[in-house]
N, C-alpha and C positions, 0 to 999 in steps of 0.2 A: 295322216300322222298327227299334223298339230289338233285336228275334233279328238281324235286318242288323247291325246295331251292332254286339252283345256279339260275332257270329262274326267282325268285321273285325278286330276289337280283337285277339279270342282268336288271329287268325290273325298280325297283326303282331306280339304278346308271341310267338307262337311263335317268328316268326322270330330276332325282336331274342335270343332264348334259346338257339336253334341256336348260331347267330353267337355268343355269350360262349363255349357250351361247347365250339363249336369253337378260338376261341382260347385257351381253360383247356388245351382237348388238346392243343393246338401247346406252350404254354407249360409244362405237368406232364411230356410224354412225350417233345418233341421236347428233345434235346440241340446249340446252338446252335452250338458247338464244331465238331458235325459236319458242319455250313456253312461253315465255311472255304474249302472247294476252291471250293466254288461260288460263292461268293461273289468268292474272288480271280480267277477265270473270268471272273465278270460284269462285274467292274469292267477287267479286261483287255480286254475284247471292247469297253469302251464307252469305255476313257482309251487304249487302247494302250501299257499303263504297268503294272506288275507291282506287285498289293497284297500286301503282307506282313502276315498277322495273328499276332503272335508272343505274345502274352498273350491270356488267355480271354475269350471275350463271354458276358455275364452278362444275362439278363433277369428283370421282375419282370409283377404282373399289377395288377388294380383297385386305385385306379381309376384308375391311369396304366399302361399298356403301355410297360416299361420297358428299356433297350437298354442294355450299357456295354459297351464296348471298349477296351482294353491294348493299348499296346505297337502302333499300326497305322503301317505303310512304305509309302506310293507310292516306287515307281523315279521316276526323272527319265526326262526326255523322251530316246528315242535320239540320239546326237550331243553330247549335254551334259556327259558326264559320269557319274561314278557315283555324287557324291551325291546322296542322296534329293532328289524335290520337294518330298515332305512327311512330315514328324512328326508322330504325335500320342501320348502316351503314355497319354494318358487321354479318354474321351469320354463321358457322361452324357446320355441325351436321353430324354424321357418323352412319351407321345401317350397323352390323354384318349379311350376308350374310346369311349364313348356319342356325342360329338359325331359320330366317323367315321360313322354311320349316316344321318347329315343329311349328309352332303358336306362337314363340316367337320373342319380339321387341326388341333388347339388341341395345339399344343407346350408342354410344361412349360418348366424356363430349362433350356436346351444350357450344360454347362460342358463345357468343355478344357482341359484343364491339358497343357504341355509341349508347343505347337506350335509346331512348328519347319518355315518355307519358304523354300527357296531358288528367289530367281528369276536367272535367267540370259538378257543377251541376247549373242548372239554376233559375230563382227565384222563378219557379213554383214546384220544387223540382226535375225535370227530369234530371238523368245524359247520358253523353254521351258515358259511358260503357254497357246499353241497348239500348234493342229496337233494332235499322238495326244490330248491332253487333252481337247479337244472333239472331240463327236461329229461323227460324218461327216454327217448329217443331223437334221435335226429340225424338226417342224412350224412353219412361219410365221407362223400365228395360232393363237390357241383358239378362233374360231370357224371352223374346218375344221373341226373334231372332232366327232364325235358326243354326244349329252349325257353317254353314261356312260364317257368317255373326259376330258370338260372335267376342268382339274387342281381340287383340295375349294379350298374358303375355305379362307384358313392364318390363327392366330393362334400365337405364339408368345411366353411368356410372359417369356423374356428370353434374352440372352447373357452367359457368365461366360466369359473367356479369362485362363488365368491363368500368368505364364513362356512368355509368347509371345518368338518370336526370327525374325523377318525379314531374311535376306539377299538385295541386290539389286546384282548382278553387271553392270555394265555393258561388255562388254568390248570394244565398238564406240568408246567414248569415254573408256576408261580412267576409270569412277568405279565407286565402291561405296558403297552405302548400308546399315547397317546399323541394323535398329529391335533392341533387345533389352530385355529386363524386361517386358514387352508386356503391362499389363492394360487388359483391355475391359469395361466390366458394362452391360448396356440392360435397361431395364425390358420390359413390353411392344410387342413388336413385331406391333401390329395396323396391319391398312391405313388412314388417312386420322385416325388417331391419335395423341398428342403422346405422346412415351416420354422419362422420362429417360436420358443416354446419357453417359458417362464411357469416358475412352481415358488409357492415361499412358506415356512408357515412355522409354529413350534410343535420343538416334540419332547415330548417326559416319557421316560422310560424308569421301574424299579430297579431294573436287576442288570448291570452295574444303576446306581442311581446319576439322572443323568437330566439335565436340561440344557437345550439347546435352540438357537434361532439357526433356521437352513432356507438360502436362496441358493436356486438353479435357474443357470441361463445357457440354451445351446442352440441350434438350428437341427432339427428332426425328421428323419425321414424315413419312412416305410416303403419295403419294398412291395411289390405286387401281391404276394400273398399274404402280406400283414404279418409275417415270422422273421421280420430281419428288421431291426432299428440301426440305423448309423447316425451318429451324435457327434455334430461337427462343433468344434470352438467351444466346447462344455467346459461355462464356468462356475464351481461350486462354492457358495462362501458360508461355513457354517462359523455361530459363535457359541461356545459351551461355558456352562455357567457352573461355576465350585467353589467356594470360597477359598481352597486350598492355592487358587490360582492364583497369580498375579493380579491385583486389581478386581478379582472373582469372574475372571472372564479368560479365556484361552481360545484366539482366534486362529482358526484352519481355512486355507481355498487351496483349489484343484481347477488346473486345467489340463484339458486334454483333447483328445478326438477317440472316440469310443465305438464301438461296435458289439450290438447285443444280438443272441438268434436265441429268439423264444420257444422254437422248436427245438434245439439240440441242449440250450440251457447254455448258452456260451454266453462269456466276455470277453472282450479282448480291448487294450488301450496299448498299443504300440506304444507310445511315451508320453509320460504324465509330470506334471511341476506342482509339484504340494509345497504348501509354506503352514508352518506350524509358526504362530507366535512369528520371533525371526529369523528360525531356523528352514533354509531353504531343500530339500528334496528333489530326486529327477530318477526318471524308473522308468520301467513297462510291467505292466500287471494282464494275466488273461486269469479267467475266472471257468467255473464248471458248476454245476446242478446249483443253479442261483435262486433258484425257489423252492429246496428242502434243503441241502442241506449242502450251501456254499462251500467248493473248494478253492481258492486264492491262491496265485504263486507268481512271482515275478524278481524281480533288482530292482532294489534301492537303493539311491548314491547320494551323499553332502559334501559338498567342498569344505566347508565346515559346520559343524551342529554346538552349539551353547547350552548347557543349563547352568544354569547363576557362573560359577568361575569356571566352572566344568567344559572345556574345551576338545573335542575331536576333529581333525583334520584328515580329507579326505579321503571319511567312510566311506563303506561300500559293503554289501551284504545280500544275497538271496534272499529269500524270504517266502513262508508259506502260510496262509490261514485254514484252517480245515477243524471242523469239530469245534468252534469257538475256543481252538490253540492259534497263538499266532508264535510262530518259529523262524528264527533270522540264523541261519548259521552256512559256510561261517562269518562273521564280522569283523574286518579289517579294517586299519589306520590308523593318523601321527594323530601321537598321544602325548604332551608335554615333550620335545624334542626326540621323543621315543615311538613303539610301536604300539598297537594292541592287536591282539586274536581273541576271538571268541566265540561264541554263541549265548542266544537269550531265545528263553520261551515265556509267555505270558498268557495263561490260562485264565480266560475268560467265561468259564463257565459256572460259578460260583460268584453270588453278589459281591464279593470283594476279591478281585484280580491276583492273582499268584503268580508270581514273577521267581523264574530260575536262571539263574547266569552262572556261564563257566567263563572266567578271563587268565589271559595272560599277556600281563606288560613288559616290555624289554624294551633298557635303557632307556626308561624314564626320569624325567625331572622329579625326583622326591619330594621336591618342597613344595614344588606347585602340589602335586596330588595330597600331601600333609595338607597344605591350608586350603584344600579342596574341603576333606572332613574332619579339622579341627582347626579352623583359622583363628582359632582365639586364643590359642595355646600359646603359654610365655618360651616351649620350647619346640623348635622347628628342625627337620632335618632335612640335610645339604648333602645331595651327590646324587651319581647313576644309579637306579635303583632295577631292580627284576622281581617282580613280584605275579602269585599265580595263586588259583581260589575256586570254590564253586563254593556259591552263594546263592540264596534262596529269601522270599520275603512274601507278605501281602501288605495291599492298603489302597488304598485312594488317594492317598496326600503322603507328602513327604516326611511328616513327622511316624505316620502309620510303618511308614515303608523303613523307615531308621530303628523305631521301636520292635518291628520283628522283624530283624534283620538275625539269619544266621547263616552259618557259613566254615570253612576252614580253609588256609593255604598256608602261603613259607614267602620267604620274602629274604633278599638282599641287596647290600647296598656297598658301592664299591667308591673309595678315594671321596668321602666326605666329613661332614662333621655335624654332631649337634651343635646347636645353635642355643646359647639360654642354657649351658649347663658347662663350669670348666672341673670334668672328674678330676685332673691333675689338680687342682687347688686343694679341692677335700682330699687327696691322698697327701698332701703337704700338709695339711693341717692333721690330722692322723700323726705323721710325722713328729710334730710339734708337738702334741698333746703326751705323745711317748718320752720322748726327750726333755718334756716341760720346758719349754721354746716356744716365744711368743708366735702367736699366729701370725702366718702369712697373706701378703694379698697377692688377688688372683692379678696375673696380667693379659692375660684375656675372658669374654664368657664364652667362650664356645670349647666345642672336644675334637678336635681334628679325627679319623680313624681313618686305617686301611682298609676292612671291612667292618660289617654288622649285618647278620644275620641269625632266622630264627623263624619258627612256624607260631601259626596263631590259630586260632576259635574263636567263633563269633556264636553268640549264645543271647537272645531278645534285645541287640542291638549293644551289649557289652562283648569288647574283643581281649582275649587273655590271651598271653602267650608267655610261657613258664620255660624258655631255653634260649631265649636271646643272648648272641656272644658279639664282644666287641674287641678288636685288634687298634689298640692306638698307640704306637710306637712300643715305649715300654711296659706298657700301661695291657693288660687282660679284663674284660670287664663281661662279665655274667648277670647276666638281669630274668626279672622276672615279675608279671601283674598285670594289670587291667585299664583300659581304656572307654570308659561308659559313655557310647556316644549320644544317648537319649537327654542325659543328665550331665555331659560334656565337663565330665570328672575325670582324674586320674590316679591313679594307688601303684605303683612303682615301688620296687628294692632295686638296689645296681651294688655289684658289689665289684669293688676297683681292687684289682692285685696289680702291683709293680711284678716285674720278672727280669732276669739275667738277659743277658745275649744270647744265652742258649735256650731261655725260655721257663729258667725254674724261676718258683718265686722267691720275692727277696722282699724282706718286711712283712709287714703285716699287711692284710686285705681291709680296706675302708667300706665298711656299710650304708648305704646312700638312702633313704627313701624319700621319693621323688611324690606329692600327694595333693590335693585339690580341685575345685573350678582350673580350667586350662587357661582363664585369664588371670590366674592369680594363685600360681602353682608357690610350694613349697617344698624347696629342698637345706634336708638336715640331715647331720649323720645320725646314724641308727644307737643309741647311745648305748643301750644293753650289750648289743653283739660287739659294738667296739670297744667296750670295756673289755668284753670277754677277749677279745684278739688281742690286747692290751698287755690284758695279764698273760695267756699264750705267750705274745712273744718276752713277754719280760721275764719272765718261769725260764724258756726256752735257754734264754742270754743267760742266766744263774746256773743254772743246770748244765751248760756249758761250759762255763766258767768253772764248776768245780770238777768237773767229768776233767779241764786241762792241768788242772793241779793236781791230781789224783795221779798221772797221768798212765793212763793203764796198760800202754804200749810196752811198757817195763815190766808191768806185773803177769802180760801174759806170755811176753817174750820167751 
């Protein structure tokens, strides 16, 4: 038994010693150079794409079997164009010796330095990543094959991509995406393995126009048949660059734990923590067909969300992306002491974003949402307010999104007052001017009311509303005009009638127009119309007066 042994043994070292010497021979004698033709042959016959090796390829021996390539051209796909698919200027890759003997491919780390792909698709939708790039055939399973055909275990000790540059041509939808500075580094890349895995680079995009810096850091793992990624501790930090922004930057990161199957096209992140800027997020999002035509849906939640004064308290909303729509509905939460309901869609499929919102507030703080969008205004209004609208807009920045701004709702407001306007003084003075009786002073500026209510229209970021009524004690006050919020102007009539206890009027009605910048409003009475009511009632009083001397209760007796 052990002569059996020692000649098995004797007969396997022999082999395993062939095999080195013959690869030392290949390595000492053969000149690798002089595989070029054959080489750009093979790869022609298998991409239908012309390789260009224009720098030497270099190898090394024990105890990695070592390969570098300069300077290598893929042509692009026929039809495309003449530039390249692919660059690489530099290629590094090493295979462990001795594993190969077991069926195993244990790759050292693959660097690349200076890879450059251009992807292209055309107008008829064909890209230049098929068709002559893949082969015309290839086995369906590896268990057709025979055993000494099954492809080795692969272990690969890492990737290094360094001056990567990605361009992505879309020429069927007029976009282009460009990734450039492109670094990649992964630790080991063994099957059912966690690797560390880092990506960072920039990207310009036209359509929305867009630049940004994006790092990715997670732990990576593939499962055995290379169709399931699970992405543990993924942390995303993008920073997006627009002058409309804050300081021209608007910073986003994402963590989560993620799970993708490249076969079925799934996503799934059980719960994610997005921070925009300072606004914090928390959700679950699972995803569908992520490589034509992404469908997204998940819950998002903020304890609270900020823009400039603009405060929401614990949002909450569904939400869906499909079709480059993204739709939240419906949208809950405290809104300035109050509520809000809603929904919003945001239509990304057009260079410049179209945004539709339907809201409705209840028992909100009016004056917060007043110097929400017009804080500069000399007149503010005070009370619970109920207001409700669908609202429609495009832009990129906030002035875009003010200036086509349109929309319509109704609005009211219960146990408040204006602020910066006392109607009762100008209906005193009205008084006065009738009576020729020196003016009055006001002894407050504000207008107490029971109610005020009234619908509106929004039309290129000017809101009119032509029915505004107001209840303050004795006081009826009807108004009507415009609010141009682009140009953060005002144009106002308010017309003040006193009335009885039962509600008729009494006196004449005071014409107000309310007009300016909202920092530096002007309020006067309407001088023509209150002439007119003037003489009205002074006509009125005479014609009275002689109607009781006449007195015709006699004459018709």
């Amino acid at each position: 038994m052990s002569k059996i042994l020692r000649v098995l043994l004797t007969l396997i070292g022999s082999c395993v010693l062939l095999a080195l010497v013959a690869i030392i021979g290949l390595v000492v004698f053969v000149n690798p150079n002089d595989l070029k033709p054959q080489i750009s042959q093979a790869v022609s016959k298998y991409t239908g794409c012309q390789l260009q090796l224009g720098g030497n390829i270099e190898w090394s021996l024990f105890p990695w079997l070592g390969l570098q390539l300069n300077n290598a051209t893929l042509s692009n796909t026929p039809g495309f164009g003449d530039k390249p698919f692919a660059v690489i200027q530099k290629l590094d890759l090493q295979v462990r010796l001795l594993p190969l003997l077991h069926k195993q491919l244990e790759v050292g780390k693959l660097q690349i330095n200076g890879l450059t792909l251009y992807l292209v698709k055309n107008a008829t939708g064909q890209t230049n990543w098929q068709g002559p790039h893949t082969p015309a055939s290839s086995p369906s399973s590896t268990e057709t094959l025979p055993d000494n055909l099954k492809p080795l275990g692969v272990v690969v000790a890492g990737l290094d991509i360094q001056n990567g540059h990605v361009l992505f041509d879309d020429k069927q939808k007029n976009k282009r995406y460009e990734i450039a500075q492109l670094q990649l580094k992964s630790a080991n890349l063994t099957l059912n393995k966690s690797s560390a895995f880092a990506v960072q680079f920039n990207l310009n995009t036209n359509a929305p126009a867009l630049k940004a810096n994006i790092k990715l850091n997670t732990n990576i793992t593939l499962n055995a048949d290379g169709k399931e990624i699970t992405l543990n501790k993924l942390n995303l930090n993008t920073l997006l660059k627009n002058p409309a922004y804050p300081n021209g930057v608007l910073p986003i990161s994402l963590q989560a734990d993620a799970m993708i199957n490249l076969n079925n096209q799934t996503f799934a992140a059980d719960k994610f923590t997005l921070t925009v800027d300072q606004n914090k997020f928390v959700g679950h999002i699972q995803g569908q067909n992520l490589f034509k035509n992404p469908l997204l849906s998940g819950v998002i939640a903020s304890y609270q969300l900020k823009a400039g004064q603009f405060t929401i308290q614990r949002l909450q909303s569904p939400f869906q992306f499909k079709n480059n729509i993204l739709s939240l509905n419906p949208i809950t939460g405290d809104l300035y002491h109050g509520n809000y309901q809603g929904n919003l869609t945001l239509d990304l499929r057009t260079a410049t974003p179209q945004l539709v919102m339907q809201s409705q507030l209840n028992q909100i703080n009016i004056q917060s949402l007043f110097q929400e969008f017009a804080s500069k205004s000399q007149i503010q209004l005070v009370g619970l307010a109920n207001l409700s609208g669908k609202f429609f807009t495009n832009g990129s920045d906030a002035d875009s999104l003010t200036k086509n701004l349109h929309g319509k709702g109704q609005f009211s407001v219960d146990n408040g007052s204006i602020k910066g306007i006392n109607v009762s003084y100008w209906v005193a003075l009205g008084r006065a001017l009738l009576k020729h009786q020196p003016s009055p002073t006001a002894d407050s500026p504000d207008t107490p009311f029971d109610k005020f209510t009234g619908t509106f229209s929004i039309d290129k970021g000017i809101i009119t509303n032509n029915d505004l009524n107001i209840s303050s004690g004795r006081l009826r006050i009807s108004g009507q005009g415009s609010l141009n919020l682009p140009q953060q102007q005002m144009n106002y009539e308010l017309n003040a009638q006193p009335v009885l206890s039962d509600g008729s009027p009494e006196g004449i009605a005071i014409p107000i127009r309310i007009s300016g910048p909202f920092n530096q409003l002007h309020i006067t009475p309407i001088l023509d119309k209150l002439s007119i009511n003037i003489f009205k009632e002074k006509f009125k009083g005479k014609l009275q007066e002689q109607l009781n001397k006449l007195d015709l209760s006699k004459i018709f007796h």
